[in-house]
FISEFI-673713 format. One record per residue (C-alpha): residue in one letter; residue number from 1; x, y, z. Coordinates in steps of 0.5 Angstrom, whole numbers, plus 2048, in hexadecimal, padded with zeros to 3 digits. Example, Ala and Ser with C-alpha at 12.3 -4.5 7.8 and 13.67 -1.06 7.14 Angstrom:
<atoms>
a, 1, 819, 7F7, 810
s, 2, 81B, 7FE, 80E
</atoms>
This chain:
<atoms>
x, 1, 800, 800, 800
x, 2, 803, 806, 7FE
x, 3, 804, 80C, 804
x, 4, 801, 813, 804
x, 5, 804, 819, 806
x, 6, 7FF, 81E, 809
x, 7, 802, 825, 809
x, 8, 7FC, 829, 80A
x, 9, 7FD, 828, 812
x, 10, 805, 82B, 811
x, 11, 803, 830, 80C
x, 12, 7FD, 832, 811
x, 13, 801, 833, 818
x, 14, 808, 833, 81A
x, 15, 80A, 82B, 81D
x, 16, 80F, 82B, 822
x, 17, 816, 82A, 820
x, 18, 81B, 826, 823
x, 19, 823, 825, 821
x, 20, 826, 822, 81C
x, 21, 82C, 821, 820
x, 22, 82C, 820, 827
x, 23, 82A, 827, 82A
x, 24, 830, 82C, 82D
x, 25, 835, 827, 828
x, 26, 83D, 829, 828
x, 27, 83F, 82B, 821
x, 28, 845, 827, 822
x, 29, 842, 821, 826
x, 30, 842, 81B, 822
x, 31, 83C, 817, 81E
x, 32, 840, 812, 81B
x, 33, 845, 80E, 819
x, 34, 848, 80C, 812
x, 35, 84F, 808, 811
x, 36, 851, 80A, 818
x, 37, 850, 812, 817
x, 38, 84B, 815, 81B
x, 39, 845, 81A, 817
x, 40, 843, 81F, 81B
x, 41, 83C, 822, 81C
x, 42, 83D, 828, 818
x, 43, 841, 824, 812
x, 44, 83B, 820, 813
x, 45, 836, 825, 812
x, 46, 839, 827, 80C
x, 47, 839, 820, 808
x, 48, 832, 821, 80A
x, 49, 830, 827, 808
x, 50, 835, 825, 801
x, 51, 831, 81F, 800
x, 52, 829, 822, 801
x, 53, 82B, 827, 7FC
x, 54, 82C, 821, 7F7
x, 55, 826, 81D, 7F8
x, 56, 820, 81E, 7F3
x, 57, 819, 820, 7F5
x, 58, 816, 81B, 7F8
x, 59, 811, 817, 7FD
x, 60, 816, 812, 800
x, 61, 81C, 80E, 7FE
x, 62, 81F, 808, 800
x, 63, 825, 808, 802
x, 64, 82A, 803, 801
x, 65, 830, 805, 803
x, 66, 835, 7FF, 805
x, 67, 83A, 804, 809
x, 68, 838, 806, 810
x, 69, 839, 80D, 810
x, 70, 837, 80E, 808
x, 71, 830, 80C, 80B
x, 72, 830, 810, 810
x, 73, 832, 816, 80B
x, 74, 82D, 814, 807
x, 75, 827, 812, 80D
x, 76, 828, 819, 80F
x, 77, 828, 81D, 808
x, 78, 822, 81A, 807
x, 79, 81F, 81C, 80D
x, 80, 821, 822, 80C
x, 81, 81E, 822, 806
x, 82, 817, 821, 809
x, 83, 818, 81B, 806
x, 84, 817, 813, 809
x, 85, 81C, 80E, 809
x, 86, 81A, 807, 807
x, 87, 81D, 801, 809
x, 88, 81B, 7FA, 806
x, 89, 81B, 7F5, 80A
x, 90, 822, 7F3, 806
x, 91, 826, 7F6, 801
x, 92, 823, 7F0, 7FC
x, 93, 821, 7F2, 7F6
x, 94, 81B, 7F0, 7F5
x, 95, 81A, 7F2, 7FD
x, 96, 81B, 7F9, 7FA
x, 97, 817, 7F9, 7F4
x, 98, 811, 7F7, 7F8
x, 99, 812, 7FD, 7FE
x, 100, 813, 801, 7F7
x, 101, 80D, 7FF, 7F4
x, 102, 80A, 801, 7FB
x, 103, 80C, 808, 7FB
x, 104, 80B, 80B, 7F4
x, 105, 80F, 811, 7F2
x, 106, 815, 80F, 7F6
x, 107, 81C, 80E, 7F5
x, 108, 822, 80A, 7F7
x, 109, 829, 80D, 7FA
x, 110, 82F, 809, 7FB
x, 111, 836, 809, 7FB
x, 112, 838, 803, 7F7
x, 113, 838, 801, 7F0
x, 114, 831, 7FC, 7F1
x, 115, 830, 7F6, 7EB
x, 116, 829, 7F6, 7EA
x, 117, 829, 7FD, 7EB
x, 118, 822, 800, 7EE
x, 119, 81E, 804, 7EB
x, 120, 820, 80B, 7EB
x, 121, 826, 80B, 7EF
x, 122, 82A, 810, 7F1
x, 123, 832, 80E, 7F3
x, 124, 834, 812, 7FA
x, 125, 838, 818, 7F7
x, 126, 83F, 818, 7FB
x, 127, 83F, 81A, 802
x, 128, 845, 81E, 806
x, 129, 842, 825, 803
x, 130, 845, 82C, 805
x, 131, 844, 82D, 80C
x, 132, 842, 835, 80E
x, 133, 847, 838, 813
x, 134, 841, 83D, 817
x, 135, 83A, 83B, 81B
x, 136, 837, 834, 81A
x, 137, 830, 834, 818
x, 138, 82D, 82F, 81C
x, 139, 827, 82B, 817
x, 140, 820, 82B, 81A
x, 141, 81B, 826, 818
x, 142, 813, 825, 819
x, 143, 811, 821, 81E
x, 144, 80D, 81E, 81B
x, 145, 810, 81D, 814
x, 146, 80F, 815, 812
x, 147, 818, 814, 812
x, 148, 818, 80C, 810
x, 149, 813, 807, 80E
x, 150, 816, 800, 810
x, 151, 814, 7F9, 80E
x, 152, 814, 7F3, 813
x, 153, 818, 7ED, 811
x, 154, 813, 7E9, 80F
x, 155, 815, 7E2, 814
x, 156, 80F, 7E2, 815
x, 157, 80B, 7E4, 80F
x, 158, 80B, 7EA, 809
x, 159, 80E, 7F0, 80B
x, 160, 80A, 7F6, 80D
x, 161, 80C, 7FD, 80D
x, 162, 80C, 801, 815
x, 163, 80C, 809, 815
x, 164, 811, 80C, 819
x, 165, 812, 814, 81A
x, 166, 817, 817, 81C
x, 167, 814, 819, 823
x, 168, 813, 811, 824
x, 169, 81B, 811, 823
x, 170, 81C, 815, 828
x, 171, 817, 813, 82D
x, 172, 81A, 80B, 82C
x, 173, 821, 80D, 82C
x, 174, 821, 811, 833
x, 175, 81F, 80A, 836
x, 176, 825, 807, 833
x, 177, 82A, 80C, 834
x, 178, 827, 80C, 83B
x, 179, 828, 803, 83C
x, 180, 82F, 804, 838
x, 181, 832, 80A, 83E
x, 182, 830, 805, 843
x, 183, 837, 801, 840
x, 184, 83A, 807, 83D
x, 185, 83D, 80D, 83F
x, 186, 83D, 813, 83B
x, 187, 83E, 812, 832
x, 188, 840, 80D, 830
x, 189, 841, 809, 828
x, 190, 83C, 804, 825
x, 191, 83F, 7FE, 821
x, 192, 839, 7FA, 81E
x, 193, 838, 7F4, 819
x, 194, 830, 7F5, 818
x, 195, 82E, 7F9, 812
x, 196, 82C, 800, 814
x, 197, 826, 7FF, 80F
x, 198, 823, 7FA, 815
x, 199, 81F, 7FE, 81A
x, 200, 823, 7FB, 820
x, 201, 82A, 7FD, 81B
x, 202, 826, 804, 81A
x, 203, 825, 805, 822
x, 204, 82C, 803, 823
x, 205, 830, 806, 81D
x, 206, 82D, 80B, 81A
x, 207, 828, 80F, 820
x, 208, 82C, 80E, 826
x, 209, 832, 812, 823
x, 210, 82E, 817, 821
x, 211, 82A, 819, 827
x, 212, 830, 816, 82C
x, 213, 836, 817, 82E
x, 214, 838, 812, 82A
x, 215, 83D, 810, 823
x, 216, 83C, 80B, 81F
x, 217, 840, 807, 81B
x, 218, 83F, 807, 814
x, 219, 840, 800, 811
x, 220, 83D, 7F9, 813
x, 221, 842, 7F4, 814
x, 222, 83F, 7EC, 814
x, 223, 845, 7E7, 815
x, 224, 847, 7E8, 81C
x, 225, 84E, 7EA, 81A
x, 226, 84B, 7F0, 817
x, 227, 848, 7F1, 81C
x, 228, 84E, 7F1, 821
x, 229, 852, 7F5, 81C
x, 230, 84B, 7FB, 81B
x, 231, 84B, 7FC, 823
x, 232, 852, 7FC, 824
x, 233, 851, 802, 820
x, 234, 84D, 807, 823
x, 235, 84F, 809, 82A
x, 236, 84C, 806, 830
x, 237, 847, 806, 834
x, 238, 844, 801, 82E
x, 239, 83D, 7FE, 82E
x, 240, 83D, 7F8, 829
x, 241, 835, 7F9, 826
x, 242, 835, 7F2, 824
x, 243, 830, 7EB, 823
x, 244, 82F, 7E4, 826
x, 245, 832, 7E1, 820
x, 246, 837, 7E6, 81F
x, 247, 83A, 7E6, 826
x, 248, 839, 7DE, 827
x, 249, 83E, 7DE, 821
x, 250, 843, 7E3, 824
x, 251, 843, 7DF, 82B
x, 252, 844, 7D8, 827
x, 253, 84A, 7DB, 822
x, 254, 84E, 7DD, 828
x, 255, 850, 7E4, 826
x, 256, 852, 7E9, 82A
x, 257, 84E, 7F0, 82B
x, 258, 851, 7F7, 82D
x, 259, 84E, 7F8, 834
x, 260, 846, 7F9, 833
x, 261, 842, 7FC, 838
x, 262, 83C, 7FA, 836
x, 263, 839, 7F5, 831
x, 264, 831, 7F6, 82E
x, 265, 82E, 7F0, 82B
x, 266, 827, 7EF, 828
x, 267, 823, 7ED, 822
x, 268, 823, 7E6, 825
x, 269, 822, 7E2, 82C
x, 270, 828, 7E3, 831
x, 271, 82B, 7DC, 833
x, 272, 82D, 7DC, 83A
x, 273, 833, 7D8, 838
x, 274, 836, 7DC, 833
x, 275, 834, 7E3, 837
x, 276, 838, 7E1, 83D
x, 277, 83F, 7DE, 838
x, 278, 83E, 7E4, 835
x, 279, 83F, 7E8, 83D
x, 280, 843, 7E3, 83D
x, 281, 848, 7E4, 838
x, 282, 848, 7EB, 836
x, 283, 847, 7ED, 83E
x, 284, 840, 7F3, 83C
x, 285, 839, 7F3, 83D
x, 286, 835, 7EF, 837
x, 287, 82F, 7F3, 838
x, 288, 828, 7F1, 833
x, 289, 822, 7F5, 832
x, 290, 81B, 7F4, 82F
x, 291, 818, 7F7, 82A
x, 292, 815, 7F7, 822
x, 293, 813, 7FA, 81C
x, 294, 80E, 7FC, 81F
x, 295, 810, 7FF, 826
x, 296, 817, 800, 825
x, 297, 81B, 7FF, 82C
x, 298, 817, 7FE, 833
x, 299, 81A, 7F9, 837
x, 300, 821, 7F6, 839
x, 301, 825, 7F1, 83D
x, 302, 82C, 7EE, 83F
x, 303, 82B, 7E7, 83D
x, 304, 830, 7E4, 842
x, 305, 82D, 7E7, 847
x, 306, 826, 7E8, 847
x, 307, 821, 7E4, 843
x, 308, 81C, 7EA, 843
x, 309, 81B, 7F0, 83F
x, 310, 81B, 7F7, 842
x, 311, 816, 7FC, 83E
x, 312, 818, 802, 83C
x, 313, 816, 809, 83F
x, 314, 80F, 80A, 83F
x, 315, 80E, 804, 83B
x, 316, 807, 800, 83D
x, 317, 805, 7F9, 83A
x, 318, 7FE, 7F6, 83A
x, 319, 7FE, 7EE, 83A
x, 320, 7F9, 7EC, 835
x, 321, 7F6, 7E6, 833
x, 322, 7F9, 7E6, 82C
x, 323, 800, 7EA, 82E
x, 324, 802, 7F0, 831
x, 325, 7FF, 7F6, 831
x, 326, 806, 7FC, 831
x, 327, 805, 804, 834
x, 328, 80B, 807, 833
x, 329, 80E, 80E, 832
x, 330, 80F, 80D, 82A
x, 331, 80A, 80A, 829
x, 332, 803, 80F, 827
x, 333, 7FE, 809, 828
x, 334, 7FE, 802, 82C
x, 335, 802, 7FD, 828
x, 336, 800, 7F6, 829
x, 337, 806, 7F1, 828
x, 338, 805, 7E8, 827
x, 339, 809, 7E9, 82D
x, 340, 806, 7E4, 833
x, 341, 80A, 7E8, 83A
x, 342, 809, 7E7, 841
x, 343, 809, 7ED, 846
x, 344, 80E, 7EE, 84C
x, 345, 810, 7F3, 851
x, 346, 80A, 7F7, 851
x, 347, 809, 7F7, 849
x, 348, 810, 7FA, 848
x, 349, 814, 7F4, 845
x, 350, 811, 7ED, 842
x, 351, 812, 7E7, 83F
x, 352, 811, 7E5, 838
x, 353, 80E, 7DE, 838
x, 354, 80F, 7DE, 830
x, 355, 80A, 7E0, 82A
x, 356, 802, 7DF, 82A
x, 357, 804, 7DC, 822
x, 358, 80A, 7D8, 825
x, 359, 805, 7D4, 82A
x, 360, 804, 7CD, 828
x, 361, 7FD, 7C8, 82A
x, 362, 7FD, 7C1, 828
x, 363, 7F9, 7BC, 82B
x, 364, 7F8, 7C0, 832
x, 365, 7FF, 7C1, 833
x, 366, 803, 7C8, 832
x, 367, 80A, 7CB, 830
x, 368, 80D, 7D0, 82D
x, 369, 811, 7D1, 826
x, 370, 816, 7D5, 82A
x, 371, 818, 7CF, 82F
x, 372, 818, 7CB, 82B
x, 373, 81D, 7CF, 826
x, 374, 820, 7CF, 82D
x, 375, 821, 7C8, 82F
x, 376, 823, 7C7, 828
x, 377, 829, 7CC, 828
x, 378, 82A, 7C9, 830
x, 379, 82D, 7C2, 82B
x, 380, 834, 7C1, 82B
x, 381, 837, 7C1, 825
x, 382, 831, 7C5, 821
x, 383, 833, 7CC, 81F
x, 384, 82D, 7D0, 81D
x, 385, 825, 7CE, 81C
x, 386, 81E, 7CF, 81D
x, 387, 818, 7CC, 81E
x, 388, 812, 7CE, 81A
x, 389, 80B, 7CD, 818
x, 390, 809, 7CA, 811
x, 391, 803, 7CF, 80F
x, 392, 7FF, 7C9, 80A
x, 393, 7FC, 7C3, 810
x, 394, 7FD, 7BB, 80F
x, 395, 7F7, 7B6, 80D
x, 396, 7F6, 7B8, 815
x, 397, 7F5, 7BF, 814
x, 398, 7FB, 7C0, 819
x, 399, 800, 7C5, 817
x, 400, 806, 7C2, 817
x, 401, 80D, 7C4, 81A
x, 402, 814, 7C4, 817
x, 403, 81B, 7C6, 817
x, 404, 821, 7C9, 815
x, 405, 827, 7C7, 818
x, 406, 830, 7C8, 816
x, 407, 833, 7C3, 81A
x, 408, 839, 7C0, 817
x, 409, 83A, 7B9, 818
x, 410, 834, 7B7, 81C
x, 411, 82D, 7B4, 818
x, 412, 827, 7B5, 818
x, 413, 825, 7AF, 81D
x, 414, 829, 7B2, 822
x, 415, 826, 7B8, 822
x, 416, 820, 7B5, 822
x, 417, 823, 7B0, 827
x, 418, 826, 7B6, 82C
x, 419, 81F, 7BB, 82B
x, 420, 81B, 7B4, 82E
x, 421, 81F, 7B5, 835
x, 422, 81C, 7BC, 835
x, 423, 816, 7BE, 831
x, 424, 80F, 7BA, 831
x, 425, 80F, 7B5, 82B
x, 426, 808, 7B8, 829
x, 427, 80D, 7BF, 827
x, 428, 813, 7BB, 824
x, 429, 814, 7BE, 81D
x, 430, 813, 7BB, 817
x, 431, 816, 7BB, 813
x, 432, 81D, 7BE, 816
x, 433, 822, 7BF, 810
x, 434, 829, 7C0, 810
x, 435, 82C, 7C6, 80D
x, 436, 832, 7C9, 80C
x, 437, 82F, 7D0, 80E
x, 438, 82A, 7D5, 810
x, 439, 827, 7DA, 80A
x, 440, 828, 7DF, 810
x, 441, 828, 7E7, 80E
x, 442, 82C, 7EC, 80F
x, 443, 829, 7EC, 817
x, 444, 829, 7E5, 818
x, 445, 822, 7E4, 817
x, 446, 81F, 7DF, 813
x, 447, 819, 7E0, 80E
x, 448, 814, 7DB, 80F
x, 449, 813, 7DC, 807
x, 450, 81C, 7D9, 807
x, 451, 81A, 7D4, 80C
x, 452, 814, 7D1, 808
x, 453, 818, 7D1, 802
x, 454, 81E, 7CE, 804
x, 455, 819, 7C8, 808
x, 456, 816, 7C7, 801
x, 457, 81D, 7C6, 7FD
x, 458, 81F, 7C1, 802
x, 459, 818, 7BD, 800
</atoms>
């Protein structure tokens, strides 16, 4: 469905404006990183004012830069613009034509050489413009200009598109910058292997130096060693912004880090095991938070030390039948989310019993996807997996349970040997298929669609 952009409300009345750049910003603090040199907010401003002067007249664009501080650039030129930033929920083409499609009237901005290129796009022009000597003009933006469109993941179905305006991206950002200066003092630099086109890499990588005392670094290093060698160059304190699947390869390739002050993970679930060898290793806090698409961060945790979910301030959660219902600072309405929680310590921190979709019933008896995914990951031997439904039922009208595993050297019937010490034989997935990866993305997380299709190939 293509979106509307109403101006008649801004044309009427003066909005609020609210900084582009965190209010009362140093012209000389540092926003960013770029191989090993720091960028300042003024050069900053400039690049960005460079880039908004080329960008053509237009409602929204999508913006697929790979480099971090392109992005940024580019995320902000665009708002500058009055322009929204849209973000697919993966830089695949077909992804991209289709968000495209959805947005009629817009274009694409990138900073590389794109094969196929999309239609209508504009290559970023070069960054590192002429900087002014005298007073900076600090940009203020509409507090209620609709900045990003993001799409979820589609690991559980088609992505759909979620609104965010830049008075959402401000309220949401001050509870994560509140969580992180419970563990970190004072500026710090942000290393991130998620892409910033992610909600959670856009909160993390591209809000949070923009409206905190924060710089970030602008590349995306993925093999361990390259993460070692990106952190290592940016000076401490250092917050790795990171995933499970991301970190369980760092924590099992034995490498090094620079001294980290804090690690920040989500996208997926947290397990206790591998956040507490993290702690163990690399000796800083692995704080998790909780959020979506559609709510942008909430809540978060330290795994290692506490299995419940502390809220945000002034964040409130209904427990429903069919979810949870989320009131919270960025959000203009109630969000209700699949999520089933329970609640604790007067309503300010909960536990999540997993998601009204992921929930199980055969012949009387209950489980859920998560726990089981859990207790097969729990093998030893076995890598990566996931357990999942089948949407078509059998002869019995039973919606079958399947699964994916990456477990060199172990068969199926071992692992269907080792799931029946731990699961009821009513919910032993098959078939269970032995794969040699995961069609994960670019997050770590699995679209249902990837799974389907990878279970139909091995039949």
């Amino acid at each position: 469905m293509a979106t509307v952009f109403d101006t008649t409300a801004r044309e009427a009345q003066p909005l609020p404006r609210l900084p582009l750049l965190m209010s009362g910003a140093v012209a000389d603090r540092t926003v960013a990183w770029r191989n090993g040199i720091p960028v300042s907010a003024r050069q900053f401003l400039a690049d960005v004012q460079h880039v908004a002067d080329h960008l053509p007249d237009a409602p929204a664009a999508v913006n697929l830069c790979e480099d971090r501080y392109a992005f940024l650039v580019a995320f902000s030129a665009i708002v500058l613009r009055g322009q929204t930033n849209l973000l697919p929920s993966s830089r695949a083409p077909r992804a991209i034509d289709e968000v495209m499609a959805a947005h009629p009237g817009c274009y694409a901005l990138g900073d590389l050489a794109l094969d196929p290129v999309p239609p209508h796009y504009h290559h970023l022009p070069p960054l590192r413009a002429r900087v002014d000597a005298g007073p900076v003009d600090w940009p203020q933006i509409d507090a209620d200009q609709v900045v990003a469109i993001g799409y979820t993941s589609g690991s559980t179905g088609q992505p759909a598109a979620h609104v965010k305006t830049w008075r959402s991206f401000h309220a949401s950002n001050a509870g994560n910058l509140r969580m992180l200066r419970e563990h970190v003092d004072g500026p710090f630099n942000v290393v991130a292997t998620v892409p910033p086109q992610h909600m959670y890499g856009m909160e993390t990588s591209v809000v949070l130096p923009l409206l905190g005392d924060v710089a970030v670094c602008g590349s995306r290093p993925f093999f361990p060693a390259d993460v070692a060698a990106t952190l290592a160059a940016v000076p401490a304190p250092r917050v790795l912004v990171t995933t499970p699947v991301h970190l369980r390869a760092l924590v099992e390739s034995g490498v090094t880090l620079p001294p980290l002050a804090a690690m920040l993970s989500a996208t997926a679930p947290m397990p206790i095991e591998l956040a507490t060898q993290a702690e163990q290793r690399y000796s800083a806090p692995l704080l998790e938070v909780f959020g979506s698409t559609e709510t942008c961060v909430f809540a978060s945790r330290r795994p290692a030390t506490c299995e419940l979910w502390q809220l945000y301030e002034d964040v409130a959660l209904h427990p429903q039948p069919d979810g949870t219902q989320v009131h919270a600072p960025q959000l203009a309405a109630p969000v209700v989310l699949a999520d089933l929680v329970t609640l604790h310590e007067e309503g300010r921190a909960f536990r999540l019993c997993g998601r009204h979709a992921d929930m199980l019933e055969i012949a009387g008896k209950r489980a859920s996807l998560g726990d089981l995914t859990r207790r097969l990951l729990a093998i030893p031997g076995v890598r990566d997996g996931v357990v999942l439904q089948l949407d078509e039922p059998d002869a019995r009208g039973v919606r079958r349970i399947a699964a994916l595993a990456v477990a060199p050297g172990l068969g199926e019937a071992q692992i269907l040997d080792a799931l029946r010490g731990a699961i009821d034989p009513l919910f032993l997935p098959r078939p269970l298929r032995l794969v040699d990866t995961l069609p994960r993305n670019e997050t770590g997380k699995l679209p249902r669609a990837a799974l389907l299709a990878l279970l139909a190939a091995r039949n």
